[in-house]
C-alpha positions as CSV (number, residue, x, y, z in Angstrom):
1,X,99.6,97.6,65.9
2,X,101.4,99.8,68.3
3,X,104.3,98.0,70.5
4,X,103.6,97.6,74.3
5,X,106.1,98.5,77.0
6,X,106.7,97.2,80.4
7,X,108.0,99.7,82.9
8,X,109.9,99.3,86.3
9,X,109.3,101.2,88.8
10,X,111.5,104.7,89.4
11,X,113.5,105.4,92.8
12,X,114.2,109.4,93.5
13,X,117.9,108.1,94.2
14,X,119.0,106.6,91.1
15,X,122.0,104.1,91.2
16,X,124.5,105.7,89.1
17,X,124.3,102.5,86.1
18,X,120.7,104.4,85.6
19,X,122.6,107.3,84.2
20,X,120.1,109.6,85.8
21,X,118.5,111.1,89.3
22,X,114.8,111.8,89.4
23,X,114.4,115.5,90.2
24,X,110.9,116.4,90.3
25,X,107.0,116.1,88.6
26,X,105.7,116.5,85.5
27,X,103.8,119.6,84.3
28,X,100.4,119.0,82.2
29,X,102.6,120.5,79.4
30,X,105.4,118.3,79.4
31,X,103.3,115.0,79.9
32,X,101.1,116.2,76.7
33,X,104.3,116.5,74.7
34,X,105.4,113.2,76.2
35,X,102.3,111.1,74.9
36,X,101.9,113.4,71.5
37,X,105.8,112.0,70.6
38,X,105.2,108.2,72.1
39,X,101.8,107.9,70.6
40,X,102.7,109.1,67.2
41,X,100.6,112.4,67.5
42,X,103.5,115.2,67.1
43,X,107.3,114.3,66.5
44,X,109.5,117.4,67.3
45,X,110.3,120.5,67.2
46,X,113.3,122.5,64.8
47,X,114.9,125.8,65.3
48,X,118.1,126.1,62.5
49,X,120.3,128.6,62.1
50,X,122.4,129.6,59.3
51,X,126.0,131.2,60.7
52,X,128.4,132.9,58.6
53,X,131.0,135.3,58.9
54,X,130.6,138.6,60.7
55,X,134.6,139.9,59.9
56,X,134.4,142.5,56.6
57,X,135.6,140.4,52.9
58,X,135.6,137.4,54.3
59,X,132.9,135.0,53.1
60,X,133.3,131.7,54.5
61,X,132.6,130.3,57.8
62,X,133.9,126.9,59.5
63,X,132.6,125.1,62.0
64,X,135.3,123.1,63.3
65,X,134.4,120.0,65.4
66,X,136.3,121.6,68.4
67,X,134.2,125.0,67.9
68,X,130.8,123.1,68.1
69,X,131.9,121.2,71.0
70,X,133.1,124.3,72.7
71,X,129.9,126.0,72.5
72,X,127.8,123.5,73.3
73,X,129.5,123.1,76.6
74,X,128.8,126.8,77.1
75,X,125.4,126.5,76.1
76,X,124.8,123.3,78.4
77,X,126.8,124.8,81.2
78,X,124.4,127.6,81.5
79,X,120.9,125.4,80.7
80,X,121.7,122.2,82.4
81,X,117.9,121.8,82.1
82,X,118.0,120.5,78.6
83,X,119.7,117.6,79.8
84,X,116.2,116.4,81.8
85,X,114.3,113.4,80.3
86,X,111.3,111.4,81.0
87,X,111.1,108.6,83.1
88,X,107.6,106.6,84.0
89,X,107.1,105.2,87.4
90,X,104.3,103.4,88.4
91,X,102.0,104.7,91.5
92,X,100.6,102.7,94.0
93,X,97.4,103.1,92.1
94,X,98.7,101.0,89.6
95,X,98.6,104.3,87.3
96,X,101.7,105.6,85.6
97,X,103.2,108.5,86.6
98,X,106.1,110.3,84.3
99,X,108.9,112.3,86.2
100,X,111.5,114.5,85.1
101,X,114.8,113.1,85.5
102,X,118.4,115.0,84.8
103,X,121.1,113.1,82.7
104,X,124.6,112.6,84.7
105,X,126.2,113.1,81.7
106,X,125.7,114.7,78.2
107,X,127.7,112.7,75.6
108,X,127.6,115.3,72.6
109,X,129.2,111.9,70.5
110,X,125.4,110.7,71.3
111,X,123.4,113.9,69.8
112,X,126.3,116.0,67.4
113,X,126.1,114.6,63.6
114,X,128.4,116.5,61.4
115,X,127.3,116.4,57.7
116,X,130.0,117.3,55.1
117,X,129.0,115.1,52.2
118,X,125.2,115.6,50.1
119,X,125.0,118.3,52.4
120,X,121.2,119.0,52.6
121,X,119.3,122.2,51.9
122,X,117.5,123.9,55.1
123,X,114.1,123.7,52.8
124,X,110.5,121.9,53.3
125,X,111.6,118.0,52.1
126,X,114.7,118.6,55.1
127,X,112.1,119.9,57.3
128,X,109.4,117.2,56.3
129,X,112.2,114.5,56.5
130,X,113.1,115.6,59.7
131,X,109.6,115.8,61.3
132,X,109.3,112.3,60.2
133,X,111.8,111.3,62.7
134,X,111.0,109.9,65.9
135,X,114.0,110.0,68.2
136,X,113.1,109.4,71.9
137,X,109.5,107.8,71.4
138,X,110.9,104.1,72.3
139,X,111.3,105.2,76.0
140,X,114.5,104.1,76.0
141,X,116.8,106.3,78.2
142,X,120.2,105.8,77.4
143,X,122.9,106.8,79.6
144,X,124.2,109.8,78.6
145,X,121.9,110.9,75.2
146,X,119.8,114.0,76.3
147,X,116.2,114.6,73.6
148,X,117.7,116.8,71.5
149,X,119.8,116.5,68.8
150,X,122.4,119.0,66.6
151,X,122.9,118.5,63.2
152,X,125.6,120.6,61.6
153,X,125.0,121.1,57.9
154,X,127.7,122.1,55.4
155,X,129.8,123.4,58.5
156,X,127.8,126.4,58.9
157,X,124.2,125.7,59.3
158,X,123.3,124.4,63.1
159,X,119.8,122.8,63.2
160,X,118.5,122.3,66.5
161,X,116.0,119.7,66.8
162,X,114.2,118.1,70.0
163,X,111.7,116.4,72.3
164,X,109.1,119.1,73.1
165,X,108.7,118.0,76.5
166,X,112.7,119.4,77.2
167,X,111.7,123.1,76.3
168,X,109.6,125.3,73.8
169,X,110.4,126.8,70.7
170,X,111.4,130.1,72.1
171,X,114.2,128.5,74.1
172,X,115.2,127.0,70.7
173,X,116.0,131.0,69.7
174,X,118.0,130.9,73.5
175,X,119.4,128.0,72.7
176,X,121.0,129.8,69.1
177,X,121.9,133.2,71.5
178,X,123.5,131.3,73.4
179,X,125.5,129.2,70.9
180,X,126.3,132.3,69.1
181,X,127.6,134.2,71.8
182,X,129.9,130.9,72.6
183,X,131.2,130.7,69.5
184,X,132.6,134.5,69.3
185,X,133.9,134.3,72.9
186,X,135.7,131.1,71.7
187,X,137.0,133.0,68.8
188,X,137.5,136.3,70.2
189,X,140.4,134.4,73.0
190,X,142.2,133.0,70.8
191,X,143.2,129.7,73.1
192,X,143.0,126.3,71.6
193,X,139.8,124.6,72.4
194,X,140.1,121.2,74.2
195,X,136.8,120.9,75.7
196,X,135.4,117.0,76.7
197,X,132.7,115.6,74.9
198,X,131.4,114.2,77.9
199,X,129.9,116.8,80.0
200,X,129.0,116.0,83.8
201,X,125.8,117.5,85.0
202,X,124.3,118.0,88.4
203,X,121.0,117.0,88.9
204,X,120.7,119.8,91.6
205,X,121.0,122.2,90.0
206,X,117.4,122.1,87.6
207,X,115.8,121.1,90.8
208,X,112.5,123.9,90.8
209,X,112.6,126.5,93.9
210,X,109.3,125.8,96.0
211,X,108.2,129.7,94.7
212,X,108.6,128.5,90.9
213,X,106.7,125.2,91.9
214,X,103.8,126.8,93.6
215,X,103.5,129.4,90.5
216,X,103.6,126.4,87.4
217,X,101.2,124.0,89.9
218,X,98.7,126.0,91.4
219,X,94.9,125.1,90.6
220,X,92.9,127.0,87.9
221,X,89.6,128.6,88.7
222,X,87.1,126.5,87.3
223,X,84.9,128.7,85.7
224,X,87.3,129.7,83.3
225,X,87.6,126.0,82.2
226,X,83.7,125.6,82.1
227,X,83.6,128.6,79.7
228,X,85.9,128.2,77.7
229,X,84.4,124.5,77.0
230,X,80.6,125.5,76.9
231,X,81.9,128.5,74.5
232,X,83.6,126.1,71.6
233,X,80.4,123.4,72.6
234,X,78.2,125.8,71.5
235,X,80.4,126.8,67.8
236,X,80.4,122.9,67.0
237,X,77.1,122.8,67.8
238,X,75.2,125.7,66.0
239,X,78.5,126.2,63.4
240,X,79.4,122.8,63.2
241,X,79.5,123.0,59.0
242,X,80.2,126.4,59.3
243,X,83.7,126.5,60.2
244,X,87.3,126.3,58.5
245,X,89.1,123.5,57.3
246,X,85.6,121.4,56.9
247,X,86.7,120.0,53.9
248,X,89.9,117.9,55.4
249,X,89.1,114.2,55.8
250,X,88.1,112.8,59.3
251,X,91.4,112.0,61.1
252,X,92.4,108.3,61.9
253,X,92.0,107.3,65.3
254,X,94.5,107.6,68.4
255,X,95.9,105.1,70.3
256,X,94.3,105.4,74.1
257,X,96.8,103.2,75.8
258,X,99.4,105.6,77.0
259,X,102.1,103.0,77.5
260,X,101.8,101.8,74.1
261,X,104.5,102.6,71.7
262,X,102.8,103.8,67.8
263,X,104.4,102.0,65.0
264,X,105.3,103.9,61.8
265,X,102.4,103.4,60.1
266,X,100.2,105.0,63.0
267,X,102.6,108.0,63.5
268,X,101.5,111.5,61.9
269,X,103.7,112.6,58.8
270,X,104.1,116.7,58.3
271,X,104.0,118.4,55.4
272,X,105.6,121.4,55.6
273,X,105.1,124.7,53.2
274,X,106.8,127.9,53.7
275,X,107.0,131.3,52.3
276,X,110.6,133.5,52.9
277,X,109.5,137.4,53.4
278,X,112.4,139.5,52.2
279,X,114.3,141.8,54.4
280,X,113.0,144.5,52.7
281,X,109.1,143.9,52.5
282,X,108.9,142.6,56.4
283,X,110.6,146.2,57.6
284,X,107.9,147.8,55.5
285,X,105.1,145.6,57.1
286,X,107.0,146.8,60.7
287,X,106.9,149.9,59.5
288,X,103.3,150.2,59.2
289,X,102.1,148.1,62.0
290,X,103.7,150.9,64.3
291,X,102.3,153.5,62.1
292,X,98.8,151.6,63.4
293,X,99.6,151.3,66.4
294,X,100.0,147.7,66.5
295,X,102.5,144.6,66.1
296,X,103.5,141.7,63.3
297,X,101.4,138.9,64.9
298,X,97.8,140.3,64.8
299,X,98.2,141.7,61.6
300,X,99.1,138.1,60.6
301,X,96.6,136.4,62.3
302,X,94.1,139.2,60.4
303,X,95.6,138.7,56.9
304,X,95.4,134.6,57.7
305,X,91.9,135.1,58.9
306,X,90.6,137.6,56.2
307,X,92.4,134.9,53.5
308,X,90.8,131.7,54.8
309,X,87.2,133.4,54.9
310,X,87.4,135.2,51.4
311,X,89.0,132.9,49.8
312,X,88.8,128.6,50.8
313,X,85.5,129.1,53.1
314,X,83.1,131.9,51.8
315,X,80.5,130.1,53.7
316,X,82.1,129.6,57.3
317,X,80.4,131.7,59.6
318,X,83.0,131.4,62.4
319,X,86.7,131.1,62.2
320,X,88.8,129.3,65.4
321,X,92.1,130.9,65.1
322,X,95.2,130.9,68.1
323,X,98.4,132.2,69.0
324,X,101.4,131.0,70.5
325,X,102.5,133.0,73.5
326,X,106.1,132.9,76.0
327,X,104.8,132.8,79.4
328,X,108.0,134.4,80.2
329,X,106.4,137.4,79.5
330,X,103.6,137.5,81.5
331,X,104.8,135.4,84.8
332,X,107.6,136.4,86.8
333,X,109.4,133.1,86.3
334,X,113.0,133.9,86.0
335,X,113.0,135.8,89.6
336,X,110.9,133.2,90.4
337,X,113.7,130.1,89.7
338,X,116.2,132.5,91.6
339,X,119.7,130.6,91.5
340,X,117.6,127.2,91.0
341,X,116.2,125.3,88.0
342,X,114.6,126.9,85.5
343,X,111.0,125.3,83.5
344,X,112.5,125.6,79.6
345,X,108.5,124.7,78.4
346,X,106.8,127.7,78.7
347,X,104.4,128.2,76.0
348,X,100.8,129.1,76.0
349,X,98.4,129.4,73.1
350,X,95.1,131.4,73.1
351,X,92.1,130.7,70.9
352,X,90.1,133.4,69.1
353,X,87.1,132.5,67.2
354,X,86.5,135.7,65.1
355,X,83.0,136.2,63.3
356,X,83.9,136.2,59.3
357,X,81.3,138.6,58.4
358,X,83.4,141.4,59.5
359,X,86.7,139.9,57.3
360,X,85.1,139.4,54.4
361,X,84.3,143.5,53.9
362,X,87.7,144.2,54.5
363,X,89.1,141.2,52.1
364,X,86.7,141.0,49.1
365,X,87.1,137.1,47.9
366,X,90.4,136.9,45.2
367,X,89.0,137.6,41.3
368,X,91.7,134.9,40.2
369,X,92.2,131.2,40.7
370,X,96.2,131.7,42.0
371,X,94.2,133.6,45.1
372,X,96.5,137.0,44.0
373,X,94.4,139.0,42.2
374,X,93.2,140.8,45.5
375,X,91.5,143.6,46.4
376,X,91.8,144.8,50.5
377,X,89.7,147.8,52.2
378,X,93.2,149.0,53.8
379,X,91.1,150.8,56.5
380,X,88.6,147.9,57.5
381,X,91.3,145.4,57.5
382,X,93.7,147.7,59.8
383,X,90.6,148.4,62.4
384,X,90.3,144.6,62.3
385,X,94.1,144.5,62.9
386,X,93.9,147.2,66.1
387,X,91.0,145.2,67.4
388,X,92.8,141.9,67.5
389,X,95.8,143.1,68.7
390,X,94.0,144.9,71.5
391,X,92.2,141.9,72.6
392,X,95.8,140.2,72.9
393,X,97.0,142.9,74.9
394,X,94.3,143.3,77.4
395,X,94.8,138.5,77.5
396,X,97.9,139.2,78.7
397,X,97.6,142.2,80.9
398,X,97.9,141.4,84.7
399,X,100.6,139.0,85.3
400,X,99.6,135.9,86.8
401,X,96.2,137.8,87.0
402,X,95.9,137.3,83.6
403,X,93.2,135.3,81.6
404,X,96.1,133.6,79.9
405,X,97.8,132.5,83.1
406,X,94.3,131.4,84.3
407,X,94.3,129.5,81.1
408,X,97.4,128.6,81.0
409,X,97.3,127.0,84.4
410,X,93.8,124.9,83.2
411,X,96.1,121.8,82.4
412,X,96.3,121.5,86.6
413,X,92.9,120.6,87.2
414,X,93.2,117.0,85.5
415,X,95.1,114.6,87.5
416,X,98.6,113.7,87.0
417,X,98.6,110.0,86.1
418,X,99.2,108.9,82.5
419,X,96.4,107.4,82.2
420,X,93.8,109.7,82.9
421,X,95.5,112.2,80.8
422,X,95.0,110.2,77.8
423,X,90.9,108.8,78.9
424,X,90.2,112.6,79.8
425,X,92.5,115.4,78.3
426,X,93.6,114.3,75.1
427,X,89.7,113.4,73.8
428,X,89.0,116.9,75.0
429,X,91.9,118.7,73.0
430,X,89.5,118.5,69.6
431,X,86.7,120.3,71.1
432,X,89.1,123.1,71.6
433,X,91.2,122.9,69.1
434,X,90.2,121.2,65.8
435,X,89.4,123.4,62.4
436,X,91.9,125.8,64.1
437,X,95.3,128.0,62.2
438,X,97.8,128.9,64.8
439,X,100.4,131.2,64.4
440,X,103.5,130.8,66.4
441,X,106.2,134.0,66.4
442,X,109.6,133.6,67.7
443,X,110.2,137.6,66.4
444,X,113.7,138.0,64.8
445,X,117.0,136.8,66.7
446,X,119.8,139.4,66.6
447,X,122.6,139.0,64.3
448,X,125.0,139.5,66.4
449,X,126.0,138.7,69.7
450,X,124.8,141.1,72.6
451,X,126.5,142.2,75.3
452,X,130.0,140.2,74.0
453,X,132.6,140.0,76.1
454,X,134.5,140.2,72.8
455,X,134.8,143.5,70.8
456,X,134.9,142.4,67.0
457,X,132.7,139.5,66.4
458,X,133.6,136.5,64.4
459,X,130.5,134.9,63.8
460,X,127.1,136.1,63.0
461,X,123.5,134.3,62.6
462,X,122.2,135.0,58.7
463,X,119.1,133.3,58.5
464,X,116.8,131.8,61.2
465,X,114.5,129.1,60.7
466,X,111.5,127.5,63.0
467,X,109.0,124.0,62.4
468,X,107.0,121.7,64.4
469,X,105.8,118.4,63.2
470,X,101.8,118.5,63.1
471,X,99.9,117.1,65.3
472,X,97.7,114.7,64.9
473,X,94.3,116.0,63.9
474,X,92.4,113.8,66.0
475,X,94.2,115.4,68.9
476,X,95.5,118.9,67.2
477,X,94.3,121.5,65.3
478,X,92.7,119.5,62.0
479,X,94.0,122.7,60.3
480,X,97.0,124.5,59.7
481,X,100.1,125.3,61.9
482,X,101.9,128.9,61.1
483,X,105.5,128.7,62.4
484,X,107.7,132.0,62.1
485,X,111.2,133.3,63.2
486,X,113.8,135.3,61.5
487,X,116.8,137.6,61.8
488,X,116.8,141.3,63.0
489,X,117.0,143.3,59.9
490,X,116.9,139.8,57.5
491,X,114.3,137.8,56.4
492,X,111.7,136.0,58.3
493,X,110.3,133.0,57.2
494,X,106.9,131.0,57.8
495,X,107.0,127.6,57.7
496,X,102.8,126.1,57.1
497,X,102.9,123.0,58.2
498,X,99.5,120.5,57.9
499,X,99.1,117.1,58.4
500,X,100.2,114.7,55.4
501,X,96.9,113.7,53.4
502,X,94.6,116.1,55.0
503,X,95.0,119.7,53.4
504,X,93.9,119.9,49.5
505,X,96.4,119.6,47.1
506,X,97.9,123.1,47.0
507,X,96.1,124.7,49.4
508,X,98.7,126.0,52.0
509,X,100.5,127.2,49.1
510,X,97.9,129.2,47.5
511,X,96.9,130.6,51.5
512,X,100.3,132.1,51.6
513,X,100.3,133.6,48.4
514,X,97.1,135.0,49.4
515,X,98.4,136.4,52.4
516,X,101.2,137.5,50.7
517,X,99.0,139.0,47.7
518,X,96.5,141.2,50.8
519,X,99.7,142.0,52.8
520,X,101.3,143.5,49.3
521,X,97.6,145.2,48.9
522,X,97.7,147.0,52.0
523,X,101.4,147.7,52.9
C-alpha cells in the first residue's frame, strides 16, 4: 500500500532553516518526471563515464578526492541549475501545486560516494541495481542534498545518476564536458586544490528570463493535440492486435493519488540489456549513412523497425516507434536564458507509426532461431532509411515553427495542479505511447577537452555510457527503451532497457543481435 504524505504549504521567501528559496513553476515535463519517480513509474536516469589517462605511456588514472571535489565545484559553478528541487505547495483550490526551488547550499559530502573496495563493473546488473534505487521519491528535501548523485568507481569511472525532473540525458553528456574540462584545467595549473565541499548557491541566478518563460509556457494549438490523439485512437482501434510488443502481460495498475508515496513492491524494476558496437564497425556504419545521405538514428530506428516486424511480430500490421530529440536544437533557448537561468530538461520525443509491409521486403524474416542468419535488400532497407530520416528533418525544420515544438509545447494545455495531471495526463500517456521502442542518442562525447585553456591534456573520457529506468508500462511505452551514447572515435553502446517481467525471456537480446546481424548485412 503506498505511504501518504502531508504537505505544508510553500512561501516564495524561504527562511533560511528551509535550506532553499522557491524560484519559479513547474513545466509539464518536470511535474511528469516528478510523479513517474514518487509514484514508482520511472526511477532515474545514468550517464557514466570511464576517464583515463590522455599523457603518452602512462596507463593509470587517479581520481583523488580533492580532484573530484574540484571539478564538481566547476561544474556546479557554471550549472547552478542542477541544484533546483521540488517542493509541493498547496493552492487555494486545495490542489497541489509543485515548484522549483534552488538549494542554498550543495554539500558534495551529501551526493559524492567514493568506491575503492568490490569495485563494481559499469555493466547491466550495475545498471539494473542502480535503476532500482529510489533516491529523492520520499519528498524529503534535505538541506543541502541536490537530486543527483556521483558515484566514483575504482577511481576512474564517474557515474552520474539523477532525478529526471533536474535535467535530461543530454545535459548528463554536459555535465561529463564539463567535468572533464575541470579536471585538465585543475591539472594543467598545477596549484594544490583546497576547494569547500560545501558550495553556496544563489537562487537568483536559475531564476528564467521572462523571454525563456514565455517560449517553455506558451499554449499549443489544439488541433495538433486533437490529431495526434484521434491518429493513435484510430491504430488501437482497427490495429489493436496488430501491433508490437502484444505479447507482454497487461501492466499492473498505477497509483492515482499524486501525493501518495509507492512502496517497493509497487515501484517498476528495469531490466537492462546492452550491446557495445566497436570503434571500428560504428565508423563504418557512419561511413555509410553519409554515403546515403543520412545519419545514425534513422538508420537505427529502420534496422529496429525492420527487426521487430521480420522477426518477433510477422503479423503486426503497424509499428509505433519514437525518438528522443534536444530541444536545444530546434528552439533558440540559450539566447533566450541570456545571462539568466537556464531549463536543463529539454527533451522531446516524436512518435512514428511506420506501416510494416514496406519493412518486411527489405528485411526478409531471420532463417535461424538466434535471429542472425539474415538476409537484407541493402537498397529497400537504405530508401526506407532516407525516408525516415527525411521525415525527421522536415519535424524539426522551422524553429519554434516546428511540428515538434508544437508538440513539444502540448504538455501546456493541461493545467498545472498535481492532481489533474495524474486524473487527466498520465491515463492519456498509454494511448500514445504503449507497444512503442524509443531510441534515445546522445551521439559521441569528445575525448578530449575542447577549447582547454590547458595545452597538454591530462585526462581523457574512454568510454561513455547512458540508461534510464523504464517506465512503467501502464504509463510508458509497454515496449522497449533504446538508450545510446559513446565516445568520438570509440565505441558506442546501447543500453535496451524493458520493464522487469514483461519482455520474453531473451528477447531484447536476440533484437540486438538481430539488429546487429541486418546492420552487419548491409554495412
Amino acid at each position: 500500500m503506498a505511504i501518504q504524505t502531508v504537505h505544508v504549504e510553500a512561501k516564495e521567501d524561504e527562511s533560511p532553516s528551509s535550506g532553499y528559496t522557491i524560484v519559479r513553476k513547474t513545466t509539464q515535463v518536470e511535474r511528469m518526471f516528478y510523479i513517474y519517480h514518487r509514484l514508482g513509474i520511472q526511477s532515474n536516469v545514468v550517464v557514466a563515464a570511464r576517464y583515463a589517462s590522455a599523457q603518452p605511456g602512462k596507463q593509470g588514472l587517479y581520481l583523488s578526492d580533492e580532484a573530484v571535489f574540484s571539478a564538481l565545484n566547476a561544474v556546479i559553478t557554471k550549472y547552478p541549475e542542477i541544484g533546483l528541487v521540488g517542493v509541493v505547495e498547496q493552492s487555494d483550490a486545495n490542489t497541489h501545486l509543485l515548484s522549483m526551488a534552488s538549494l542554498h547550499t550543495i554539500d558534495l559530502d551529501t551526493c559524492v560516494e567514493f568506491i575503492d573496495d568490490d569495485v563494481p563493473e559499469l555493466d547491466e546488473k550495475f545498471f539494473e541495481k542502480l535503476h532500482g534505487e529510489w533516491f529523492w521519491a520520499e519528498n524529503e528535501i534535505k538541506p543541502g542534498q541536490p537530486w543527483w548523485k556521483i558515484m566514483v568507481l575504482g577511481r576512474r569511472d564517474v557515474v552520474f545518476v539523477y532525478h529526471h525532473s533536474v535535467c535530461d540525458g543530454s545535459f548528463g553528456m554536459t555535465f561529463h564536458r564539463e567535468f572533464l574540462a575541470a579536471l585538465n584545467e585543475s591539472a594543467g595549473s598545477g596549484a594544490r586544490m583546497q576547494v569547500s565541499r560545501k558550495i553556496q548557491l544563489n537562487p537568483d541566478r536559475v531564476r528564467l528570463s521572462a523571454n525563456l518563460e514565455e517560449a517553455i509556457r506558451r499554449k499549443p494549438p489544439m488541433f495538433g493535440i486533437l490529431f495526434g490523439l484521434v491518429m493513435f485512437l484510430f491504430y488501437r482501434f482497427f490495429y489493436a492486435k496488430a501491433l508490437f510488443f502484444t505479447d507482454y502481460p497487461k501492466p499492473k495498475p498505477l497509483l492515482k493519488d499524486p501525493l501518495a508515496i509507492a512502496t517497493s513492491s509497487e515501484r517498476t524494476k528495469t531490466k537492462v540489456t546492452n550491446y557495445r558496437i566497436p570503434a571500428e564497425k560504428m565508423d563504418a556504419i557512419l561511413a555509410a549513412c553519409r554515403e546515403h545521405g543520412t545519419t545514425f538514428t534513422p538508420f537505427m530506428m529502420v534496422m529496429i523497425t525492420g527487426t521487430l516486424a521480420a522477426d518477433f511480430y510477422p503479423n503486426a500490421k503497424v509499428g509505433f516507434t519514437r525518438y528522443a530529440v534536444d530541444m536545444r536544437a530546434v528552439g533558440n533557448f540559450e539566447t533566450l536564458a541570456g545571462d539568466q537561468g537556464k531549463d536543463l530538461n529539454l527533451a522531446a520525443s516524436v512518435p512514428e507509426p511506420e506501416w510494416l509491409k514496406k519493412y518486411r521486403r527489405a528485411f526478409p524474416a531471420s532463417a535461424s532461431d538466434e535471429k542472425t542468419d539474415v538476409k537484407v535488400d541493402s537498397k529497400a532497407a537504405w530508401k526506407l532509411v532516407q525516408d525516415y530520416g527525411r521525415r525527421m528533418k522536415n519535424t524539426r525544420a522551422g524553429g519554434e515553427d516546428s511540428a515538434v515544438y508544437k508538440a513539444w509545447l502540448s504538455g501546456n494545455a493541461m493545467g498545472p495542479s498535481l492532481e489533474e495531471f495524474a486524473s487527466k495526463s498520465l491515463p492519456s500517456l498509454k494511448v500514445f505511447m504503449q507497444n512503442t521502442f524509443s531510441f534515445s542518442n546522445l551521439g559521441a562525447l569528445k575525448s578530449l577537452p575542447q577549447a582547454s585553456k590547458v595545452e597538454e591534456p591530462t585526462v581523457k573520457i574512454a568510454d561513455v555510457l547512458f540508461s534510464t529506468g523504464s517506465p512503467h508500462g501502464a504509463a510508458g511505452y509497454h515496449g522497449m527503451v533504446f538508450n545510446t551514447a559513446g565516445v568520438a572515435g570509440g565505441d558506442t553502446v546501447i543500453n535496451a532497457c524493458t520493464e522487469a517481467g514483461m519482455a520474453p525471456e531473451g528477447m531484447p537480446r536476440a533484437v540486438l543481435d538481430g539488429v546487429m546481424a541486418r546492420i552487419d548485412a548491409i554495412v
